[in-house]
C-alpha positions as CSV (number, residue, x, y, z in Angstrom):
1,X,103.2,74.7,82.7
2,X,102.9,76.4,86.1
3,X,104.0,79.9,86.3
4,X,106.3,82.0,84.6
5,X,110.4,80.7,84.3
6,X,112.9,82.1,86.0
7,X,116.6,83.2,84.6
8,X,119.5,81.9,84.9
9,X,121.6,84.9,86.8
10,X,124.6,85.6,89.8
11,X,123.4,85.6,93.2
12,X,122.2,88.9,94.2
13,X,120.0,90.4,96.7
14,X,120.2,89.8,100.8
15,X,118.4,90.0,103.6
16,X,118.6,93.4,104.5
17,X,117.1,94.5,100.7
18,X,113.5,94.9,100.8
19,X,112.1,95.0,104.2
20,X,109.2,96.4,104.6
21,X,108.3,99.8,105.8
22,X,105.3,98.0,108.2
23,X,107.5,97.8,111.1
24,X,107.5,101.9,110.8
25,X,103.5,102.1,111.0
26,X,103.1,102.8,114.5
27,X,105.4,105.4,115.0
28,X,104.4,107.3,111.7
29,X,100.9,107.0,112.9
30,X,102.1,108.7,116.2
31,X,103.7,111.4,114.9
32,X,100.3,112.1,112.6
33,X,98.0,112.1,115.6
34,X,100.8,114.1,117.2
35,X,100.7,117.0,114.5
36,X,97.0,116.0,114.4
37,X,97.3,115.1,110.4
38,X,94.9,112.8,109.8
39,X,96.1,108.9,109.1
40,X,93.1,108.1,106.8
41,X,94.4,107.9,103.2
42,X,92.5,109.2,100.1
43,X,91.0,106.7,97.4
44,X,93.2,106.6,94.9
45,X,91.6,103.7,92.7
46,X,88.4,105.2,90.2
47,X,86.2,102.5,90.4
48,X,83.8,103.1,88.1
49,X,86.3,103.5,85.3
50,X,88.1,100.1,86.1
51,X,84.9,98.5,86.0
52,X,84.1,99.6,82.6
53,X,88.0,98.9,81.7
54,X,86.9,95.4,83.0
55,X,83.2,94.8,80.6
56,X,85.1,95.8,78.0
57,X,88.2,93.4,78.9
58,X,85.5,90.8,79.3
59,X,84.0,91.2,76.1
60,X,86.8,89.9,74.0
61,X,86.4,86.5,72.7
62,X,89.7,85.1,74.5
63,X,88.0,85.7,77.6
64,X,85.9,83.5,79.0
65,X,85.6,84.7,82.4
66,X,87.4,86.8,85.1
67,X,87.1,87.8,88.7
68,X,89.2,90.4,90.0
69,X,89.1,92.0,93.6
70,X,91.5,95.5,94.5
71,X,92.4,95.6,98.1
72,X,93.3,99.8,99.4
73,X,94.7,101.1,102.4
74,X,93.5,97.7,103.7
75,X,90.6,97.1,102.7
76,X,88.9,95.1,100.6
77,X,87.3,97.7,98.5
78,X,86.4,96.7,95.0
79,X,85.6,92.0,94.3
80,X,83.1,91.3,91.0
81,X,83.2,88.8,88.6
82,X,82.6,89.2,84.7
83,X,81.8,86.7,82.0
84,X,81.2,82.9,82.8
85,X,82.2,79.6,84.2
86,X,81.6,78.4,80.7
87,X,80.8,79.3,77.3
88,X,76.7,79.2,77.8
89,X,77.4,78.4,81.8
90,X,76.8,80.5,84.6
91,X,77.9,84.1,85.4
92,X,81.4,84.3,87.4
93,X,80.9,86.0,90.6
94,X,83.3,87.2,92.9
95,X,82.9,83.4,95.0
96,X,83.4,81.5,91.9
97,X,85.9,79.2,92.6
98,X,89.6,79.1,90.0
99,X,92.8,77.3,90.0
100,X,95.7,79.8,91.6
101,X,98.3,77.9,89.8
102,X,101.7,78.9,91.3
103,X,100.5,81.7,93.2
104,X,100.5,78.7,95.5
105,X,104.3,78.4,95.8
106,X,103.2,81.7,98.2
107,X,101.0,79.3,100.3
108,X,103.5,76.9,100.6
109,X,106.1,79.7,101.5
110,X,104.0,81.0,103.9
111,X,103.4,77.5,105.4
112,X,107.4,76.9,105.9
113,X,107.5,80.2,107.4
114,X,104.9,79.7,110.0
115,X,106.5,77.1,111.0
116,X,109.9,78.1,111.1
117,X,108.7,81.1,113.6
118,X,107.3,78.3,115.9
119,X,111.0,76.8,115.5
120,X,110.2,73.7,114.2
121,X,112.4,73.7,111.2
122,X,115.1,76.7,109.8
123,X,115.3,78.1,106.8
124,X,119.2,77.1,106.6
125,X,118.1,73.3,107.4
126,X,119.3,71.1,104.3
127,X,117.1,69.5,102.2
128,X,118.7,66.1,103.5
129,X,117.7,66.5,107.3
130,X,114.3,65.4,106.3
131,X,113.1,62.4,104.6
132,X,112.1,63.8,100.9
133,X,112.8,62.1,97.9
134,X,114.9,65.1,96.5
135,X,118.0,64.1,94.7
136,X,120.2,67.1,93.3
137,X,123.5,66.0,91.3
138,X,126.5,65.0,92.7
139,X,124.5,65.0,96.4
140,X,123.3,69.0,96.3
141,X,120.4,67.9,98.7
142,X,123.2,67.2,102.0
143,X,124.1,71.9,100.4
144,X,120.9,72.8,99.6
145,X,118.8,74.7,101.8
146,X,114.7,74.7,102.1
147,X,115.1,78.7,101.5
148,X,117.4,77.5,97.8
149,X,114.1,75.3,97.3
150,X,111.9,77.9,98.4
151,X,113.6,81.0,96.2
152,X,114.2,78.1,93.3
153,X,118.1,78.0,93.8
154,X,118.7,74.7,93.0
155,X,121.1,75.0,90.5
156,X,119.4,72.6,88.3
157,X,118.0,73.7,84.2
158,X,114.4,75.6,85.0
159,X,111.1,74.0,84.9
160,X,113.6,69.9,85.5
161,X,111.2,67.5,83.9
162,X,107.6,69.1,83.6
163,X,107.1,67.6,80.9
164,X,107.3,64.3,82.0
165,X,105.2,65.6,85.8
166,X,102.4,66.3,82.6
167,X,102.8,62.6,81.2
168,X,101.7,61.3,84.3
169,X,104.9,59.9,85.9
170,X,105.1,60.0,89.8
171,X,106.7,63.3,91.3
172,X,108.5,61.5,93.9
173,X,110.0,59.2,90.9
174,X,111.0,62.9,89.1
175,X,112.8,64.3,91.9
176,X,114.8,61.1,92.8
177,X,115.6,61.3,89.3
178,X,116.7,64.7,89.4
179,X,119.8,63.6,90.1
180,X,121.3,62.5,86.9
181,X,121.1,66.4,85.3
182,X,124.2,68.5,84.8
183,X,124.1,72.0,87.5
184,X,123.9,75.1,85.8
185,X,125.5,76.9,88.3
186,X,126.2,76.1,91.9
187,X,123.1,75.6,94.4
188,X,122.6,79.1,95.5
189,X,123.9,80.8,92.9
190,X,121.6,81.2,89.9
191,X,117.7,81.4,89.8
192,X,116.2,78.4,87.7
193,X,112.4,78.2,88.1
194,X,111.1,74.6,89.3
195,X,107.7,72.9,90.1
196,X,108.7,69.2,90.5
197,X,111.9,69.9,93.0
198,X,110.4,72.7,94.4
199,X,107.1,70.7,96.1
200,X,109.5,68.9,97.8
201,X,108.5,71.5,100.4
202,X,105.2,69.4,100.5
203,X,106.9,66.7,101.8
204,X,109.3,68.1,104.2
205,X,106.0,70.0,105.9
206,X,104.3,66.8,106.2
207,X,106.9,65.2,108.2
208,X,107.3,68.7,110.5
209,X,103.8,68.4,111.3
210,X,102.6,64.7,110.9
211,X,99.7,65.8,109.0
212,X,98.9,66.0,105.3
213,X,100.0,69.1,103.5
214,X,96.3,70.4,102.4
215,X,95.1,69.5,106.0
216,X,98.0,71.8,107.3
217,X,97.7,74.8,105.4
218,X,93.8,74.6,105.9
219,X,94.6,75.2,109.6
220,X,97.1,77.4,109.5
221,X,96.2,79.8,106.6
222,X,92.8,79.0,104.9
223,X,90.4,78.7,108.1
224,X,92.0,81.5,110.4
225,X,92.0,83.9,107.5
226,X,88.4,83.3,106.6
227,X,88.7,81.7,103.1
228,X,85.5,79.8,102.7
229,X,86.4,78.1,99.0
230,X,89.9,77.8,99.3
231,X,91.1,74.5,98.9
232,X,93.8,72.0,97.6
233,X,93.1,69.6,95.0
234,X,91.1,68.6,92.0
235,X,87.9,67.7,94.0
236,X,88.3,70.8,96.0
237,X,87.9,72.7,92.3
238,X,85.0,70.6,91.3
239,X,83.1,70.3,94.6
240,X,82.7,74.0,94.9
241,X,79.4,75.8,94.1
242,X,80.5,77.6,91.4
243,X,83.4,76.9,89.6
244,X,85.5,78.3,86.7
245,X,86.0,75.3,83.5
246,X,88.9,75.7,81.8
247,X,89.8,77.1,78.2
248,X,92.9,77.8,75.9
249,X,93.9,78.1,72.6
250,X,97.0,78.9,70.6
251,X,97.7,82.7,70.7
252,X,98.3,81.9,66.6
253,X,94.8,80.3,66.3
254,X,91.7,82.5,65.5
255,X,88.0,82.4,67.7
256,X,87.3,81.6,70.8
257,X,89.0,79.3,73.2
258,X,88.2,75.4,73.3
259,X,87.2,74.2,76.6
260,X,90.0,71.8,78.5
261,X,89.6,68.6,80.7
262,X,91.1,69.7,84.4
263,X,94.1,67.2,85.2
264,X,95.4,66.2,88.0
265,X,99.4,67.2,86.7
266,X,100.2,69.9,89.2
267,X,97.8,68.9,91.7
268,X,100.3,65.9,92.2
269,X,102.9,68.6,93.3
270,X,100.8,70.5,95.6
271,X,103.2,72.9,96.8
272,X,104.0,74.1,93.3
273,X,100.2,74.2,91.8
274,X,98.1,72.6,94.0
275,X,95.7,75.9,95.3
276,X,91.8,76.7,94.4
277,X,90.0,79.6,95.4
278,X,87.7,82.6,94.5
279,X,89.3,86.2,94.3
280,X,87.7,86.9,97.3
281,X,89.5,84.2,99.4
282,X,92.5,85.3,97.0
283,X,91.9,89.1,98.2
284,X,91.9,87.8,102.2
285,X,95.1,86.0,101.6
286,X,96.5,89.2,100.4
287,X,95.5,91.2,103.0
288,X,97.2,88.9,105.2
289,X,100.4,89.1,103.0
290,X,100.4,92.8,103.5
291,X,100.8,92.3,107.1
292,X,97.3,93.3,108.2
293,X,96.7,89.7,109.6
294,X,99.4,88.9,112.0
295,X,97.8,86.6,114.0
296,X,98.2,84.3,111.3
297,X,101.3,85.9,109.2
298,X,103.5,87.9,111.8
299,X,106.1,90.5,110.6
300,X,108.2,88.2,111.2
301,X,107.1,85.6,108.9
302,X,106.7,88.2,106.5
303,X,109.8,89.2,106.5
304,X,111.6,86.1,106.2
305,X,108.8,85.8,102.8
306,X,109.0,89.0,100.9
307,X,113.0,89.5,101.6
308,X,114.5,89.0,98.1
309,X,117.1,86.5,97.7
310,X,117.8,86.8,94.1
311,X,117.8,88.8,91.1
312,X,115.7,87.3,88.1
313,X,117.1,88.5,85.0
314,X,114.8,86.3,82.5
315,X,111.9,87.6,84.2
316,X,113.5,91.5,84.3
317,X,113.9,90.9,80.3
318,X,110.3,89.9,80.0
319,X,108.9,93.2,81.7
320,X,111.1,95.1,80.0
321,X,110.1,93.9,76.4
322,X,106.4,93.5,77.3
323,X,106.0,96.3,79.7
324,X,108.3,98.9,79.1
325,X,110.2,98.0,82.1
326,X,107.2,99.4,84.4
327,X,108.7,97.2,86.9
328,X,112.2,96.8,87.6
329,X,114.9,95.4,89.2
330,X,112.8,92.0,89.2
331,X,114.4,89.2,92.2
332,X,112.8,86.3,94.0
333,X,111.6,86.3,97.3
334,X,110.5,82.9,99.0
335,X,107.7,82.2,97.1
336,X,107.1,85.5,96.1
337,X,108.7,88.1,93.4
338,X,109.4,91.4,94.3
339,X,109.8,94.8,92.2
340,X,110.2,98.2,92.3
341,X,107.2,100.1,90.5
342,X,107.3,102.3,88.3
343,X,110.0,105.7,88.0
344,X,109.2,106.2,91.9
345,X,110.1,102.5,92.6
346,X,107.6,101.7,95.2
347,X,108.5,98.2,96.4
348,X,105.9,95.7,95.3
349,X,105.4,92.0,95.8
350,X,104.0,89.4,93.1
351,X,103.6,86.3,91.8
352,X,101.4,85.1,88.7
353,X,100.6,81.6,87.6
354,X,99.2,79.4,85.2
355,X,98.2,76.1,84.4
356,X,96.0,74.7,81.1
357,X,92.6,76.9,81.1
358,X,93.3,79.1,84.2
359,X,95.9,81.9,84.8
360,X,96.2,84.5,87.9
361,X,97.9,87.0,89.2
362,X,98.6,89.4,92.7
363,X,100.5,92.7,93.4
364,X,100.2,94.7,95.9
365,X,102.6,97.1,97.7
366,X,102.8,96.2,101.3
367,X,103.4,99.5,103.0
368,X,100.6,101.4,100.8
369,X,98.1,97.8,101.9
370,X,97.3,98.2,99.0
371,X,96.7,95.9,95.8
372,X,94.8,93.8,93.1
373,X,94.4,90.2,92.1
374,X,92.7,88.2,89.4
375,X,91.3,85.2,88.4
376,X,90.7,83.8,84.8
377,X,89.7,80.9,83.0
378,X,91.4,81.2,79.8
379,X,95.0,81.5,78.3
380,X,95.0,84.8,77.6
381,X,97.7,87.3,78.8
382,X,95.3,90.8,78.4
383,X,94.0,90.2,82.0
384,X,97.9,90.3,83.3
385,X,97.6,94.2,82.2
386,X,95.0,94.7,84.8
387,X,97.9,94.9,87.8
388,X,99.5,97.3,85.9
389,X,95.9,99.8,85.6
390,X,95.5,99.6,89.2
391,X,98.7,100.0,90.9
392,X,99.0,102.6,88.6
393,X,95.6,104.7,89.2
394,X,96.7,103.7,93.3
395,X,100.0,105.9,92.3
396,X,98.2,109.1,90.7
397,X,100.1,107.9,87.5
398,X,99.0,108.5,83.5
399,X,96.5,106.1,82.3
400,X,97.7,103.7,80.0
401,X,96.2,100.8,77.8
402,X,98.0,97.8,79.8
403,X,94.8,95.4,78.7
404,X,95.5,96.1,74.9
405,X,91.9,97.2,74.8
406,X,92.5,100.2,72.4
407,X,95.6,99.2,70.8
408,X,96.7,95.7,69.0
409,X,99.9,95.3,71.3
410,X,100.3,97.9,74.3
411,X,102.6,97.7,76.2
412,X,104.8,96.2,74.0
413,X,104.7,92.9,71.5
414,X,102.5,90.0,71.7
C-alpha cells in the first residue's frame, strides 16, 4: 500500500492558511544589509552526531539499507548512504537509486501546477472536462475538481480498491468502477486518502500535453532540476547503476527482513507511486520545493502546492500517539502534507510513502530552506524518526531518541 491513509474529517483549511514566508525574503534581506546584520545563517544541524545516530540506525537487523541527504539554509549540506542494496550486495551510496512511493503524488502535483501557471488547465476544472476514465457515484466527476483529486477529496472510502490495483486488475477498469461505492461525505468535504482515483491526474496531464506522463515530468521537473537517476517506472528502478532490492517482514516476525520481487502494482498508477530516484536527486527536488528553483517551480506554483486545503485528523491522531504530537495541526496540501513543528509551530511541508520493500520520507520548512529526506529498502518505521532528529537539531531543540535507538518504543508505541 502506497503511503500513509488519510481521515475521514470536515472541510477545513483555505487558501490564505499557510503561505509561505518566501515572498518576504527580499525585503528582510534588505533591511539586514540595511542595519548591516549579516544574512548568512548559522549551522544548526551537528553532523557528526547524526552520522553516528545514522551507523547505529543502520546497524539494526530491519535495516537493510538507507540513504539520507539534510538540505540547510539552501544547501545541500549533508547526502551518504549506509548499509546495502542487498543482504551480501553492494554498499548504498548517496546515487543509489529507491522507489519514492507516494512522495510522487508531489511530482504529479507539481506537474498539474506547472501547467496550470502556463494556463493550460485550472485547478477548479472538473474532472469531466477531460477524457479520464474516473467515475465517482452518482456522477461526482461532472463536481469534482482536479485540486479535490489532487488534495484526495473525493468523497469516496480511503485507499477505493488497492487491493484489487495489487491483484493485477487494470487501473482504468478500477476507476470506471469507482462508481458503484457509497460517498462518505460529499466531494470536497472530507479527506479520504486514494492511489487508484487519484492518478487519474496521469491521465488528465497526458491529454493537456499530448505526451506521455514520465516523458512530461522528465522535462519539466527531472532534467531542469538536475536529477540524473530520477525516473518513472520499473525499468527505470532496475536499469540504474546501483539500485536498492527490496525487503519486509511482519513487524510481529523475528530476524531480518526477506527480500521481495518488485511489481509493477503502483507503477500502473504512476501519478500515485510511480517515482525512482537517489536521495540526492530526492534532496534537488526538495530544494526546488523550498522555492530555491523558480525557474522550474515559481512562487506561484508553490503556492498553489503547499496551501493546505484540508485538515487530516487520522493522520493528526497518528502523530499524536506515535510522536507525542511533535507535529500538529496535520492538513493536506496538493500533493503535499503540511504541519506546524513542534511548541514554536514552524510551518513545515511533508509527505512519506511506501510500497512492499521500500519506504521514504521529506520535510523541510520552506522559509528556514531547510530540511531532510530519506530513502530505505525495508519496512521498517525507525528511519521515519530521522525527520524528527533533524528538524529538531535545525530548531536548537532537546535531543530526543526519535529512531528508537536507545529505547524499545520512543516516541511512543510500536
Amino acid at each position: 500500500m502506497v503511503s500513509r491513509i488519510g481521515s475521514h474529517s470536515p472541510r477545513a483549511g483555505s487558501k490564505n492558511q499557510g503561505i509561505s514566508m518566501r515572498f518576504l525574503r527580499p525585503a528582510i534581506l534588505c533591511l539586514a544589509a540595511a542595519i548591516a546584520v549579516p544574512v548568512a545563517l548559522a549551522q544548526a544541524i551537528d553532523y557528526d552526531r547524526l552520522d553516528q545516530r545514522l551507523k547505529r540506525l543502520a546497524a539494526d537487523e530491519e535495516i537493510v539499507g538507507l540513504s539520507v541527504a539534510v538540505i540547510e539554509n539552501g544547501e545541500i549540506r549533508f547526502a551518504k548512504g549506509y548499509g546495502f542494496t542487498e543482504i551480501g550486495g553492494a554498499p548504498v551510496t548517496d546515487t543509489t537509486v529507491f522507489r519514492w512511493a507516494s512522495l510522487s503524488k508531489g511530482v504529479a502535483a507539481s506537474q498539474v501546477a506547472i501547467l496550470a501557471e502556463q494556463a493550460r488547465l485550472n485547478l477548479t476544472d472538473t474532472v469531466s472536462k477531460f477524457k479520464t476514465s474516473l467515475r465517482l457515484p452518482d456522477g461526482g466527476e461532472t463536481r469534482a475538481t482536479l485540486e479535490d483529486v489532487l488534495s484526495h477529496r473525493l468523497g469516496i472510502v480511503s485507499n477505493a480498491y488497492d487491493t484489487t490495483l495489487e491483484d493485477g486488475r487494470d487501473p482504468v477498469e478500477i476507476r470506471e468502477s469507482l462508481r458503484s461505492l457509497k460517498n462518505i461525505c460529499a466531494i470536497g468535504e472530507c479527506h479520504s486518502y486514494q492511489n487508484v482515483a487519484f492518478d487519474t491526474v496521469s491521465e488528465v496531464i497526458e491529454q493537456v500535453t499530448h505526451s506521455s506522463y514520465a516523458d512530461t515530468v522528465e522535462a519539466s521537473i527531472f532534467r531542469p532540476l538536475g536529477m540524473a537517476t530520477a525516473s518513472i517506472g520499473r525499468a527505470g528502478l532496475q536499469g540504474s547503476d546501483s539500485w536498492a532490492r527490496p525487503y519486509a517482514k511482519r513487524s510481529k516476525d523475528a530476524g531480518p527482513p526477506l527480500e521481495k520481487i518488485v511489481n509493477d502494482d503502483y507503477y500502473r498508477v504512476p501519478a500515485a507511486g510511480g517515482v525512482n530516484g537517489s536521495v540526492r536527486d530526492l534532496a534537488l527536488y526538495a530544494r526546488a520545493q523550498m522555492g530555491l528553483v523558480p525557474d522550474v517551480l515559481s512562487d506561484t506554483a508553490l503556492t498553489m502546492l503547499q496551501t493546505p486545503r484540508i485538515y487530516t485528523s487520522r493522520e493528526q491522531s497518528g502523530l499524536t500517539r506515535r510522536y507525542k504530537g511533535h507535529m500538529k495541526d496535520a492538513r493536506y496540501a496538493l500533493g503535499w502534507r503540511v504541519y506546524k513543528y513542534g511548541d514554536t509551530g514552524n510551518r513545515v511541508v511533508g509527505h512519506r510513502g511506501a510500497v512492499e520493500g521500500y519506504r521514504s520520507m521529506i520535510l523541510f520548512d520552506p522559509e528556514r530552506d531547510t530540511g531532510v529526506v530519506a530513502l530505505w529498502n525495508s519496512s521498517s518505521r525507525k528511519p521515519v524518526g530521522i525527520e524528527f532528529e533533524v528538524m529538531d537539531m535545525a530548531y536548537n531543540l532537546p535531543a530526543q531518541d526519535w529512531m528508537e535507538l536507545d529505547t524499545e518504543s520512543a516516541g511512543g508505541s510500536k
